[in-house]
N, CA, C and O atoms as a CHARMM CRD file, in Angstrom:
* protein
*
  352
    1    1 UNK  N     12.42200  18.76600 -20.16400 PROA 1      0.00000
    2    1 UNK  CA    11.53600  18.80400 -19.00600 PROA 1      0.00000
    3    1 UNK  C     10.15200  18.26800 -19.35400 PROA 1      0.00000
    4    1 UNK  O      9.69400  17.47900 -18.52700 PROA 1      0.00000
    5    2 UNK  N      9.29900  18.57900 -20.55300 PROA 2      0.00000
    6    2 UNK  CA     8.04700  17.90400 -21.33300 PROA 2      0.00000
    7    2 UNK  C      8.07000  16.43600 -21.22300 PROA 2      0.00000
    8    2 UNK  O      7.10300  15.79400 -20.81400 PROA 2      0.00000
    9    3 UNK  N      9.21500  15.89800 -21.60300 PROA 3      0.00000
   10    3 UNK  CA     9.53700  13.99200 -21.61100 PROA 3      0.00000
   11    3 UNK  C      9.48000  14.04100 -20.20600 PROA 3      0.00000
   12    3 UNK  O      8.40600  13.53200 -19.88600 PROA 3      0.00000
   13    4 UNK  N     10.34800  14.54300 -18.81600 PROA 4      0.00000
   14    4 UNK  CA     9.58400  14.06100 -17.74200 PROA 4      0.00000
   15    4 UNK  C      8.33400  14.28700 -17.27100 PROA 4      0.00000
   16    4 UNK  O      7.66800  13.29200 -16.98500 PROA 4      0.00000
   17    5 UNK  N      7.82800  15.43700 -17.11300 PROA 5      0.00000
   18    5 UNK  CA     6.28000  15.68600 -16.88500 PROA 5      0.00000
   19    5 UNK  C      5.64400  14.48300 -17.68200 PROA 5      0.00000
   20    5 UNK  O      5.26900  13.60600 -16.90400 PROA 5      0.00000
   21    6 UNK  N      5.44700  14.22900 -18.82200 PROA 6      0.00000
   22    6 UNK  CA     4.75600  12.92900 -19.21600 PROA 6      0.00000
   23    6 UNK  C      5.35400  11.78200 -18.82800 PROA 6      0.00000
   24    6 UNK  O      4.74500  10.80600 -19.26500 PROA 6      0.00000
   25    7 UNK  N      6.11400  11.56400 -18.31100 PROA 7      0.00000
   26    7 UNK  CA     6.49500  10.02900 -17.43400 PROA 7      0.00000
   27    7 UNK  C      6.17600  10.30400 -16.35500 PROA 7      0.00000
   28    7 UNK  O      5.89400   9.38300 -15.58900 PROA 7      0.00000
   29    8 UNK  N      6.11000  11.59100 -15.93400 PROA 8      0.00000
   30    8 UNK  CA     5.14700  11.27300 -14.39900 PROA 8      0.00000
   31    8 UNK  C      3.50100  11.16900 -14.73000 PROA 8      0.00000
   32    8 UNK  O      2.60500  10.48100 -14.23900 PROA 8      0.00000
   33    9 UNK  N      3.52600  12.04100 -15.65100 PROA 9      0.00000
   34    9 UNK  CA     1.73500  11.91800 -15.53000 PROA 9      0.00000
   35    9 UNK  C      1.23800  10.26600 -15.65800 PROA 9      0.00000
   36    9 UNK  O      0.51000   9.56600 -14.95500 PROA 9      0.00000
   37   10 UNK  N      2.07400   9.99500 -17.02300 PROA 10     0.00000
   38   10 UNK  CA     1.63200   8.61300 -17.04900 PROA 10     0.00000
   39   10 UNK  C      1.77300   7.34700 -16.30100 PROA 10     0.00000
   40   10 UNK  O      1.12400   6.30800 -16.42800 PROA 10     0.00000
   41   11 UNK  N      2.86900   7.66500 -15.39500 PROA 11     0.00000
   42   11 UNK  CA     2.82000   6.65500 -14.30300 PROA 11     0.00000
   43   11 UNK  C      1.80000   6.67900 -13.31900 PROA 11     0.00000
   44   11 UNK  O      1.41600   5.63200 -12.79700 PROA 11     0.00000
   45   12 UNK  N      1.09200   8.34100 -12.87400 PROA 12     0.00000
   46   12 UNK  CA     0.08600   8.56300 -12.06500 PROA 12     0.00000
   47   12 UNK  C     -0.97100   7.24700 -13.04200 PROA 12     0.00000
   48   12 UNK  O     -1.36700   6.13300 -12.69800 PROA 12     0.00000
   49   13 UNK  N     -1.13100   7.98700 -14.26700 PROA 13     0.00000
   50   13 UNK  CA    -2.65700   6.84100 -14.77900 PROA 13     0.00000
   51   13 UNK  C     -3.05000   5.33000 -14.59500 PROA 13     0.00000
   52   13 UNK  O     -4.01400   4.59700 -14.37800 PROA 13     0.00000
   53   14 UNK  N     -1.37200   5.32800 -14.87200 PROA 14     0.00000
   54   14 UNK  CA    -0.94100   3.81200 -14.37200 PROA 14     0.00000
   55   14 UNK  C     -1.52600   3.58800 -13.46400 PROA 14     0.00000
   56   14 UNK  O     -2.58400   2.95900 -13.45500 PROA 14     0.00000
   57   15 UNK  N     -0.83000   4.16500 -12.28500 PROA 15     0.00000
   58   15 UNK  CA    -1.31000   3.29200 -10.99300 PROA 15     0.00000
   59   15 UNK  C     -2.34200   4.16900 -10.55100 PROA 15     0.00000
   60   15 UNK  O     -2.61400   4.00400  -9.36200 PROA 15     0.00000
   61   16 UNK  N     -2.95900   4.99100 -11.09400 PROA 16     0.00000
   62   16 UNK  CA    -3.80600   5.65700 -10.21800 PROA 16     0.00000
   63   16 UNK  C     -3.66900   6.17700  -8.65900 PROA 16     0.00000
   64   16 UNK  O     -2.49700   6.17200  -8.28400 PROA 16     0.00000
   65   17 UNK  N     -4.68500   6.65800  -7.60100 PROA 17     0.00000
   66   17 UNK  CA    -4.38700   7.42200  -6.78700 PROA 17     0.00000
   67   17 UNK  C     -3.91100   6.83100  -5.11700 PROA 17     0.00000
   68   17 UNK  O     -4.51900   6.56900  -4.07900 PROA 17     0.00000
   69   18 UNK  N     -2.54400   6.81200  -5.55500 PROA 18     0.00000
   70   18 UNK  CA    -1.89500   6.34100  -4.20600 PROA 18     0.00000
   71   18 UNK  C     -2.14600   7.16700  -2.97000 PROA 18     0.00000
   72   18 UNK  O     -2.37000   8.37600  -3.01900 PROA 18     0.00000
   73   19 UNK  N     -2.07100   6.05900  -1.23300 PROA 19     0.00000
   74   19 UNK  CA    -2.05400   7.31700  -0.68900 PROA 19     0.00000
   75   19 UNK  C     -1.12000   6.74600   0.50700 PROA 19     0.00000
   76   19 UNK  O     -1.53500   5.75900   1.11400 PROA 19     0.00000
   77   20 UNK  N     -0.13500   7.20100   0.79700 PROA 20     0.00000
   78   20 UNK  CA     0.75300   7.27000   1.77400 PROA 20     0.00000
   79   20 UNK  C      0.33400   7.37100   3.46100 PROA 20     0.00000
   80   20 UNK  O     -0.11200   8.36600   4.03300 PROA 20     0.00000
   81   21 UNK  N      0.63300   5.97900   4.07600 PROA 21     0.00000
   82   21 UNK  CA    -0.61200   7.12500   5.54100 PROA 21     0.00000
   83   21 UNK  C      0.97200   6.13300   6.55200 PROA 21     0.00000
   84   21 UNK  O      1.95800   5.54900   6.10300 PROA 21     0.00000
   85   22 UNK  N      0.53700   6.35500   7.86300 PROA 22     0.00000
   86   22 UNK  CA     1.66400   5.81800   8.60300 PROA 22     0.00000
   87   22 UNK  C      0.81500   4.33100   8.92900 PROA 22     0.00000
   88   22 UNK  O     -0.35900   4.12400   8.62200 PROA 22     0.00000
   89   23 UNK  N      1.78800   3.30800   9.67300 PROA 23     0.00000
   90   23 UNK  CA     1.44100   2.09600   9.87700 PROA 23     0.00000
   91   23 UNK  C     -0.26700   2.21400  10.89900 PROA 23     0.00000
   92   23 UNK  O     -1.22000   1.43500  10.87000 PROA 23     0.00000
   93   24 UNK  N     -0.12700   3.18600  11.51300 PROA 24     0.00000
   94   24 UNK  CA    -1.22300   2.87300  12.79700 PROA 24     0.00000
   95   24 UNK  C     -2.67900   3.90800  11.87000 PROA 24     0.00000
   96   24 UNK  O     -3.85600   3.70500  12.16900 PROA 24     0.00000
   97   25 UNK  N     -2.34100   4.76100  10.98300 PROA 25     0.00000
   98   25 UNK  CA    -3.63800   5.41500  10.38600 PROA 25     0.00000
   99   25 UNK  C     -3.77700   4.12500   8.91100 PROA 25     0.00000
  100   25 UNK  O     -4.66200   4.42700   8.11000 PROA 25     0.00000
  101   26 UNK  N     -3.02200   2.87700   8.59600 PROA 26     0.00000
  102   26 UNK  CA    -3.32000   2.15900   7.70900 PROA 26     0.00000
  103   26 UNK  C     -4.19700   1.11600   8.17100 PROA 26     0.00000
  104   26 UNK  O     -4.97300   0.49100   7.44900 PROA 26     0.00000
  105   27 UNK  N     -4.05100   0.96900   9.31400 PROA 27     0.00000
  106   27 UNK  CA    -4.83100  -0.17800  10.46600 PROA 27     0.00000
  107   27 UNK  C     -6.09800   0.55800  10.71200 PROA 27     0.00000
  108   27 UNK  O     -7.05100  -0.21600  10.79200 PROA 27     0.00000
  109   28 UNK  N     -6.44500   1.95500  10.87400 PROA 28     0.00000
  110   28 UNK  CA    -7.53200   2.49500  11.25500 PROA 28     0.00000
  111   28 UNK  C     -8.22500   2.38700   9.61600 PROA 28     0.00000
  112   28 UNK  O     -9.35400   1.91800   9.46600 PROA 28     0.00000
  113   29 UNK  N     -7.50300   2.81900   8.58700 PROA 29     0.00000
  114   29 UNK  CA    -8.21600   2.41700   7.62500 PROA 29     0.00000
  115   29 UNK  C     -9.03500   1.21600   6.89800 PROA 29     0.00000
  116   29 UNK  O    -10.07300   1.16100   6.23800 PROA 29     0.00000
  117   30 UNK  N     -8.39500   0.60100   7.18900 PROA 30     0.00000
  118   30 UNK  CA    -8.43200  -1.13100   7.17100 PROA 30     0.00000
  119   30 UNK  C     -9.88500  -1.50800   8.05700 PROA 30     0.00000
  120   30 UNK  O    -10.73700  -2.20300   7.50500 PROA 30     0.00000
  121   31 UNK  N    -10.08200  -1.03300   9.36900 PROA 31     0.00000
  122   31 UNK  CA   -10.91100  -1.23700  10.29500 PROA 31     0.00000
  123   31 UNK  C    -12.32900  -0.50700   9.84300 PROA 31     0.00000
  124   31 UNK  O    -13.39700  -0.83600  10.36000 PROA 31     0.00000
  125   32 UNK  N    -12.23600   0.43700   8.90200 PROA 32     0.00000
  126   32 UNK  CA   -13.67400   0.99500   8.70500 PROA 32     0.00000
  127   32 UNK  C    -14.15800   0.15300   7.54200 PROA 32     0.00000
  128   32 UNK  O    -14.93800   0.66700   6.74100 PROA 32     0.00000
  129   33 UNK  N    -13.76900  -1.06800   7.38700 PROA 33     0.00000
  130   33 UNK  CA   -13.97400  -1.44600   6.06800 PROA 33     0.00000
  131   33 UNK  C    -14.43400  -3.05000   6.94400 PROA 33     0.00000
  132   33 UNK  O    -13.76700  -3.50200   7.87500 PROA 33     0.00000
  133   34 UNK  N    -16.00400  -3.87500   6.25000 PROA 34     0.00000
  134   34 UNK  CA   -16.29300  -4.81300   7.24000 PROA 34     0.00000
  135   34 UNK  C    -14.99200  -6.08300   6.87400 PROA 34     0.00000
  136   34 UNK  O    -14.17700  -6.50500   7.69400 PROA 34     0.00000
  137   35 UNK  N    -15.09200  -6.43400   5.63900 PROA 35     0.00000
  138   35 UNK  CA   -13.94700  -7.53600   5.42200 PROA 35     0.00000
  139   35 UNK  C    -12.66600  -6.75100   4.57600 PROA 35     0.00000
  140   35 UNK  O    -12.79200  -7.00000   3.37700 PROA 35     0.00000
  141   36 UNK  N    -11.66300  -6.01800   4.80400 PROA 36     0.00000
  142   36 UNK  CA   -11.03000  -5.49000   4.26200 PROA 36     0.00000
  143   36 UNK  C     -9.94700  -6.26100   3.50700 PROA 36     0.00000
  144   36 UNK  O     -9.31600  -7.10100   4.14900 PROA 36     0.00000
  145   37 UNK  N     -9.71300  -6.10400   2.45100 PROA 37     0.00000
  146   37 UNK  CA    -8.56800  -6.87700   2.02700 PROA 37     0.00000
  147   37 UNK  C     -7.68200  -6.24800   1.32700 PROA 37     0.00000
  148   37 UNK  O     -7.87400  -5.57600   0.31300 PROA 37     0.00000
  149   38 UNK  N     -6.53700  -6.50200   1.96000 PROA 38     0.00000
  150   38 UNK  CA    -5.08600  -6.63800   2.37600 PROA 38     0.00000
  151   38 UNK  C     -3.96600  -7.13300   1.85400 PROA 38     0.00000
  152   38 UNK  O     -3.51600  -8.17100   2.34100 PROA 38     0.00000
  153   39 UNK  N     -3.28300  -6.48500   0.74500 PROA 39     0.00000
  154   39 UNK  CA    -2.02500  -6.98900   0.76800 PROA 39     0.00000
  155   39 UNK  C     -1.09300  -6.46000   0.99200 PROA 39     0.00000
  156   39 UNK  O     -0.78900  -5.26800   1.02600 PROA 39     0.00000
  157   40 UNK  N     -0.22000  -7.97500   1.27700 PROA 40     0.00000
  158   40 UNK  CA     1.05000  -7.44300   2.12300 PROA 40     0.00000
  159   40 UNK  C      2.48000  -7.85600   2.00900 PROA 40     0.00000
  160   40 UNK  O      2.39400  -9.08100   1.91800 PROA 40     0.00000
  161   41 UNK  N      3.65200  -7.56400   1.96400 PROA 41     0.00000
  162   41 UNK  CA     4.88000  -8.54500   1.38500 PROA 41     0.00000
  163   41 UNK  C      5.88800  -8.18200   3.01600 PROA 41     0.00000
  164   41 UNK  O      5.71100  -7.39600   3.94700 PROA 41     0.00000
  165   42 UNK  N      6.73900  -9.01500   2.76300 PROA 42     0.00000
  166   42 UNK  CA     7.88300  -8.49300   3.70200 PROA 42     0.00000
  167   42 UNK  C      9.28900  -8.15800   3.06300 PROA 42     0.00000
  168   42 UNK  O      9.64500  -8.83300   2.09600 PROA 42     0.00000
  169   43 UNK  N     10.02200  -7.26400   3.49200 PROA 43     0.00000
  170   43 UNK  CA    11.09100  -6.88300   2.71200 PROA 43     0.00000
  171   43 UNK  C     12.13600  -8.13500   2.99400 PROA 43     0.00000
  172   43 UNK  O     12.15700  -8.90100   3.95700 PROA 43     0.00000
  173   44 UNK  N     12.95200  -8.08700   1.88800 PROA 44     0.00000
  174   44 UNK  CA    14.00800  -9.17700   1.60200 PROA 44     0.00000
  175   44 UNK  C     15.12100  -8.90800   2.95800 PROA 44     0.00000
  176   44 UNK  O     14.88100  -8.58400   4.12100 PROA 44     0.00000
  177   45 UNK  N     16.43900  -9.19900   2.24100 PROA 45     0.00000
  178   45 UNK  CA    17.81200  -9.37200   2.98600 PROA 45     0.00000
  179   45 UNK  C     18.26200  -7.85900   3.44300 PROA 45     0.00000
  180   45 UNK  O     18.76600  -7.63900   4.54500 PROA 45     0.00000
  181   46 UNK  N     18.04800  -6.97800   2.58600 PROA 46     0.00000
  182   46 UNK  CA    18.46300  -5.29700   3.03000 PROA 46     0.00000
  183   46 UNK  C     17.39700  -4.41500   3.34600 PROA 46     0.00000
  184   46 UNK  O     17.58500  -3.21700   3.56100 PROA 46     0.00000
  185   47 UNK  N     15.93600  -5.13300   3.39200 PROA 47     0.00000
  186   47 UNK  CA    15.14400  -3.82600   4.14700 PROA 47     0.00000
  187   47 UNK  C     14.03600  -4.98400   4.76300 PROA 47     0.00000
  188   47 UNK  O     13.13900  -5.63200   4.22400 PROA 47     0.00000
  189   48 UNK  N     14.50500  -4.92000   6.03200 PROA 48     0.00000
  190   48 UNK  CA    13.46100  -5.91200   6.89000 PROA 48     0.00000
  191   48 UNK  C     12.12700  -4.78300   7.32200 PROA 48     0.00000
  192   48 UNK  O     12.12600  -3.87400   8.15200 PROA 48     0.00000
  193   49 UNK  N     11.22500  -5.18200   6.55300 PROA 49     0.00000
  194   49 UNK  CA    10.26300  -4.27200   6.96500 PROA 49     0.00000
  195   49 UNK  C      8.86700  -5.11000   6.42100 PROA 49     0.00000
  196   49 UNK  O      8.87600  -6.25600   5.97100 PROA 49     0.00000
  197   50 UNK  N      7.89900  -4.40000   6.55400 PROA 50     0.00000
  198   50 UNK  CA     6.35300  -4.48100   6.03700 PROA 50     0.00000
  199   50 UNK  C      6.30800  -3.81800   5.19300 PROA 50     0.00000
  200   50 UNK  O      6.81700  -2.70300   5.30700 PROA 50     0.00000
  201   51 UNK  N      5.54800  -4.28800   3.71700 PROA 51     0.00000
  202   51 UNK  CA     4.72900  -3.25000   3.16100 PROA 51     0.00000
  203   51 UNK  C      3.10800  -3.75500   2.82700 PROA 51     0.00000
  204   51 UNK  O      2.70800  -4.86100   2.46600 PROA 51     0.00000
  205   52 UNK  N      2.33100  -2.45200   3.10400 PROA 52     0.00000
  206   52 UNK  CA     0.68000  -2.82500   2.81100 PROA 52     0.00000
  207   52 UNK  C      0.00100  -2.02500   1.85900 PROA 52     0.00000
  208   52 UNK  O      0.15600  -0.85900   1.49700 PROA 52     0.00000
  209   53 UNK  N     -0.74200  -2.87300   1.55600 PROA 53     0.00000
  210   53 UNK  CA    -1.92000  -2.21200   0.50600 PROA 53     0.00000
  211   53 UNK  C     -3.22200  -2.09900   0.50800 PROA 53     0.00000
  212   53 UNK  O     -3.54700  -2.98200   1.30100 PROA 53     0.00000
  213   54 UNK  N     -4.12900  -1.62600   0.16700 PROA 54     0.00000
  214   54 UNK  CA    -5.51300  -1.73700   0.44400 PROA 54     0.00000
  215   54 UNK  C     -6.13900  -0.86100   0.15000 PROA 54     0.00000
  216   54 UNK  O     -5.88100   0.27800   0.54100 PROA 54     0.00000
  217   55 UNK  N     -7.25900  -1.18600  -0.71700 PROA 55     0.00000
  218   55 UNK  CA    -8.34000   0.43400  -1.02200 PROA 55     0.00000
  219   55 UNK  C     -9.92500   0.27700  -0.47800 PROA 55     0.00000
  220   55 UNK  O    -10.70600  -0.62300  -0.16800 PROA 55     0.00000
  221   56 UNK  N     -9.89200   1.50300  -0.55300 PROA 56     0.00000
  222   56 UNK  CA   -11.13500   2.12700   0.48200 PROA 56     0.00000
  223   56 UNK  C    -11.51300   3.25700  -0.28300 PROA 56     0.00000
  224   56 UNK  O    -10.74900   4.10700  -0.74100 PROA 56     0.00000
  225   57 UNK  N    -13.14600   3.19100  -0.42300 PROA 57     0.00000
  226   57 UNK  CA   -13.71100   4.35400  -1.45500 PROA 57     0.00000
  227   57 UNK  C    -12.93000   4.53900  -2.89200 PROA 57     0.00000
  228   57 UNK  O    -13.09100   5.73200  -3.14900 PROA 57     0.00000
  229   58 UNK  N    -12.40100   4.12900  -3.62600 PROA 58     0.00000
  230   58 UNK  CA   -11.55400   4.06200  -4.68000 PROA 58     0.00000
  231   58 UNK  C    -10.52300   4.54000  -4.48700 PROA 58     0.00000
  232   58 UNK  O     -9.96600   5.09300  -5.43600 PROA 58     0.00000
  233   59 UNK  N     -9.84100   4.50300  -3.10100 PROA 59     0.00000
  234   59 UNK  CA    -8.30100   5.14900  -3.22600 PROA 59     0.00000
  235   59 UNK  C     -7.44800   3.58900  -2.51700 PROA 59     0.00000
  236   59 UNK  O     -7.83000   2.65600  -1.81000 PROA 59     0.00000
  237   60 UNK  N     -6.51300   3.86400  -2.98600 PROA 60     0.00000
  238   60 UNK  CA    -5.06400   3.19000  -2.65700 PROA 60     0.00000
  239   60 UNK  C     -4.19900   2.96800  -1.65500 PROA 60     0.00000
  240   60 UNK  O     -3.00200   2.75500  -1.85100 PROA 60     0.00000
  241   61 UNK  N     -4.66600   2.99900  -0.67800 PROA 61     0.00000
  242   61 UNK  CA    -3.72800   3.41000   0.77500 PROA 61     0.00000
  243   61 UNK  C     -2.68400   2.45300   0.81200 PROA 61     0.00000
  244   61 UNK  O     -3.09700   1.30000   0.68500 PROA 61     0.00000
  245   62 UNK  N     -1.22300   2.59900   0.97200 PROA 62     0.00000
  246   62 UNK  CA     0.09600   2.22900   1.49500 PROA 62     0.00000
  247   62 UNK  C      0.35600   2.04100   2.58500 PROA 62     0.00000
  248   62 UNK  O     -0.65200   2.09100   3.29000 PROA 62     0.00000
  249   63 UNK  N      1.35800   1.81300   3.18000 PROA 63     0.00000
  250   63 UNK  CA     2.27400   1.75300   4.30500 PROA 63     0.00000
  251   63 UNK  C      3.58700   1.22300   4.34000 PROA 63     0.00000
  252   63 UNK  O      3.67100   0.21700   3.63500 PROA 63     0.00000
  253   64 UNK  N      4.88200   1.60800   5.03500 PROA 64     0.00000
  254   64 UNK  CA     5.61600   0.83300   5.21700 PROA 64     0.00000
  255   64 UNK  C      5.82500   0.53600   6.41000 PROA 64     0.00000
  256   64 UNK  O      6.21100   1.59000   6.91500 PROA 64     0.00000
  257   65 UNK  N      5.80600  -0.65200   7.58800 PROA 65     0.00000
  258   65 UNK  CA     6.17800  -0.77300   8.54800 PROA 65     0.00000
  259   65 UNK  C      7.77500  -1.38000   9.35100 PROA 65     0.00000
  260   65 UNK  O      8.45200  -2.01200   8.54000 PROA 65     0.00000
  261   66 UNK  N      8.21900  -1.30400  10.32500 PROA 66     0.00000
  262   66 UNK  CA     9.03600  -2.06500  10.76800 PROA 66     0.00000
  263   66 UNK  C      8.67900  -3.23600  11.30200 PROA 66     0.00000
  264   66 UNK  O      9.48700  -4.16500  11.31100 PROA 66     0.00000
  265   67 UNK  N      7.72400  -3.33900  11.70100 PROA 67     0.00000
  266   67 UNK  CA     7.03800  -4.41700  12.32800 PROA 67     0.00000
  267   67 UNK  C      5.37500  -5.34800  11.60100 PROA 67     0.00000
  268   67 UNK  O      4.69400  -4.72700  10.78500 PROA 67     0.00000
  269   68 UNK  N      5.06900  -6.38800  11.91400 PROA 68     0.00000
  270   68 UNK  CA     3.89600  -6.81800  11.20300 PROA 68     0.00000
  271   68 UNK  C      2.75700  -6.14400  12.21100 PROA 68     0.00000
  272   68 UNK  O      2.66300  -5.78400  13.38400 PROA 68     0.00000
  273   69 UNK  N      1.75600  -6.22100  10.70500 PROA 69     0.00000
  274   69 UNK  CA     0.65200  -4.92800  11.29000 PROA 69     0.00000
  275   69 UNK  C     -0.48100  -6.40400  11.80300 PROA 69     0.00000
  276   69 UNK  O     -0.29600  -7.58900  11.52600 PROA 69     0.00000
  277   70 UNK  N     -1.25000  -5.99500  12.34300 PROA 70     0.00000
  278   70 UNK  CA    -2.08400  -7.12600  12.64300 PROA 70     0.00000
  279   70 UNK  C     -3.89800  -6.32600  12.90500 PROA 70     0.00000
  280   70 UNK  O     -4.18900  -5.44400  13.71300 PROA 70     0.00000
  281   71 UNK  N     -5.02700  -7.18500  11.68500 PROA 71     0.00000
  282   71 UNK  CA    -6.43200  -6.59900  11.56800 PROA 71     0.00000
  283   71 UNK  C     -7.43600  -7.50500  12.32000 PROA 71     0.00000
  284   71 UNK  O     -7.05000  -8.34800  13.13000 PROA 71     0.00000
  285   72 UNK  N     -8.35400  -7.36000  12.11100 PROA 72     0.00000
  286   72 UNK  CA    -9.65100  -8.47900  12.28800 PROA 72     0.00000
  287   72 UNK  C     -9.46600  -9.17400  11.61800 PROA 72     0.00000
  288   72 UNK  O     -9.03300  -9.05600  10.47200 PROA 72     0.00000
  289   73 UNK  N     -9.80100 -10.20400  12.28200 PROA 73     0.00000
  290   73 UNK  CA   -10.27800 -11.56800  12.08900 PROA 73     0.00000
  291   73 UNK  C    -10.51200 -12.18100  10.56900 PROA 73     0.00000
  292   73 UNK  O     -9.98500 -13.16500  10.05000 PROA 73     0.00000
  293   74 UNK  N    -11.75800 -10.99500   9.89000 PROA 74     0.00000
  294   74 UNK  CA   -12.52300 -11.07800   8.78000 PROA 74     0.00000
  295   74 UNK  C    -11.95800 -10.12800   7.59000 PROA 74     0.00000
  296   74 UNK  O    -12.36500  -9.90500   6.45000 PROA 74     0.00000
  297   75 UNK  N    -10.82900  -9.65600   8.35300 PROA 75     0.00000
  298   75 UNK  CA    -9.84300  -9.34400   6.86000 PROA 75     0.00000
  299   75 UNK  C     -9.19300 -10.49300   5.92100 PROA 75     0.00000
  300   75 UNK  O     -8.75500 -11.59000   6.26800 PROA 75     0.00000
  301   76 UNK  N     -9.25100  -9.99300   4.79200 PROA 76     0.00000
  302   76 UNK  CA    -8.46500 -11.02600   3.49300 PROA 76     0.00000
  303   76 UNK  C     -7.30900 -10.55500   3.36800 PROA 76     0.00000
  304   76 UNK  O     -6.89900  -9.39700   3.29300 PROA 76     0.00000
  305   77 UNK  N     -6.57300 -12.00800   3.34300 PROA 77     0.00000
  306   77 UNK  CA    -4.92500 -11.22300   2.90700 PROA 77     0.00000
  307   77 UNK  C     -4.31000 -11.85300   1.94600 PROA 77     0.00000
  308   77 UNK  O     -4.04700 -13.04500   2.09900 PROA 77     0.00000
  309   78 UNK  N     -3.94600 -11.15800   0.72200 PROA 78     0.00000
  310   78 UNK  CA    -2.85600 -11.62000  -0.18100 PROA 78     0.00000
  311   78 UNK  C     -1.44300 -11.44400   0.38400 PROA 78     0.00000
  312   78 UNK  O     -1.01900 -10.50700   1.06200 PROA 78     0.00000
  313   79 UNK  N     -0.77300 -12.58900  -0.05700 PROA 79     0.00000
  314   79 UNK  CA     1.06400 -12.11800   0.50500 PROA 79     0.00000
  315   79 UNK  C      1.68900 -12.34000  -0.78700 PROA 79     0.00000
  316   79 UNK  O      1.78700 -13.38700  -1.42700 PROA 79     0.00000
  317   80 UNK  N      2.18200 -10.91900  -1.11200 PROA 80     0.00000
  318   80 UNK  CA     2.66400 -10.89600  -2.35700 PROA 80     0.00000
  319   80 UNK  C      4.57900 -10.85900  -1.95800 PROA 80     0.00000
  320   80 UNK  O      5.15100 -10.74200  -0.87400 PROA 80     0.00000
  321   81 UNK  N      4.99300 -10.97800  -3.02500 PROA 81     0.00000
  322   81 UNK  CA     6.38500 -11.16300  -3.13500 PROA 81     0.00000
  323   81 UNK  C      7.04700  -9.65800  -2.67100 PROA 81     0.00000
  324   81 UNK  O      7.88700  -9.53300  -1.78000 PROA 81     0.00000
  325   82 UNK  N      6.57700  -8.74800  -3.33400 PROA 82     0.00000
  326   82 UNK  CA     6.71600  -7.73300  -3.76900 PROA 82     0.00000
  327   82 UNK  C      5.80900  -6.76200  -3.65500 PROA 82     0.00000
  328   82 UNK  O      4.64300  -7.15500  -3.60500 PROA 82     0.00000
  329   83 UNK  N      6.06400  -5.15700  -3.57600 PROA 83     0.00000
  330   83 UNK  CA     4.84700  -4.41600  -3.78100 PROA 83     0.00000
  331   83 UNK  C      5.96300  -3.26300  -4.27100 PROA 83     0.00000
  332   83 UNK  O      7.15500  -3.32100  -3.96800 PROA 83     0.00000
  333   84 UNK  N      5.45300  -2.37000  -4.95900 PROA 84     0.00000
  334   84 UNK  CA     6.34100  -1.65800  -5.64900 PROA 84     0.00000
  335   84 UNK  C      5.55200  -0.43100  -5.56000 PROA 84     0.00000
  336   84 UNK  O      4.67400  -0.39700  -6.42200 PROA 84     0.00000
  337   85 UNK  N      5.58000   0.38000  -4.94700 PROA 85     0.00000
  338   85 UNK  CA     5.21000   1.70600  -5.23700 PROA 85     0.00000
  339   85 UNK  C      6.11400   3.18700  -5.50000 PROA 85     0.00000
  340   85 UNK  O      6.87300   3.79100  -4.74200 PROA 85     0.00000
  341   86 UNK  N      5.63200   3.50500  -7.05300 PROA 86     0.00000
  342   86 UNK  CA     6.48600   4.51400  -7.62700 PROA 86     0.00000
  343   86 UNK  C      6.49900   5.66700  -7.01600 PROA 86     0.00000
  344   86 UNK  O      5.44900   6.17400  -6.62100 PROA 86     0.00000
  345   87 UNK  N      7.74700   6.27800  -6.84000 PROA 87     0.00000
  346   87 UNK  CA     8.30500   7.46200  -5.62300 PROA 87     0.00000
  347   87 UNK  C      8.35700   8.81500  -6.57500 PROA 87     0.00000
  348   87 UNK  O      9.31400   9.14300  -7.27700 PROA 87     0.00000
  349   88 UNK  N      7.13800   9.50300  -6.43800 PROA 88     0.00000
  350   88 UNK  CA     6.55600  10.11300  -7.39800 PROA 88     0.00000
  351   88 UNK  C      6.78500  11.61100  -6.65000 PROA 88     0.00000
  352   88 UNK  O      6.37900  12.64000  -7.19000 PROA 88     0.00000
């Protein structure tokens, strides 16, 4: 049980402090921020979906959507291949 507790802790350090919110509180997050930037991938052949990323005040905010999320104007967006967040 010691060997897992330290593979979780150390994956927390890794990625530091994720935060899980739904598609429409990731858009409100996004919006308090003047140029927010944004990344985002789309799922492959078996999970047609959105995923997003973005930090605010030093945290990490997520999302997964079914649909594409859409910000201002003066948001930046990376489109990554991939986004991988560990299911902790």
């Amino acid at each position: 049980m010691l060997v897992h507790s330290n593979v979780i802790a150390n994956a927390i350090k890794a990625v530091g402090t994720l935060v899980r919110v739904s598609p429409e509180e990731f858009q409100r997050v996004a919006a308090l921020q003047e140029t927010p930037l944004v990344v985002c991938s789309r799922g492959k052949v078996f999970s047609k979906s959105w995923k997003y990323l973005t930090s605010y005040k030093g945290l990490a905010f997520h999302c997964k959507s079914k649909t594409e999320l859409y910000f201002s104007a003066k948001s930046e967006f990376i489109s990554a291949e991939s986004i991988s967040i560990p299911e902790l």
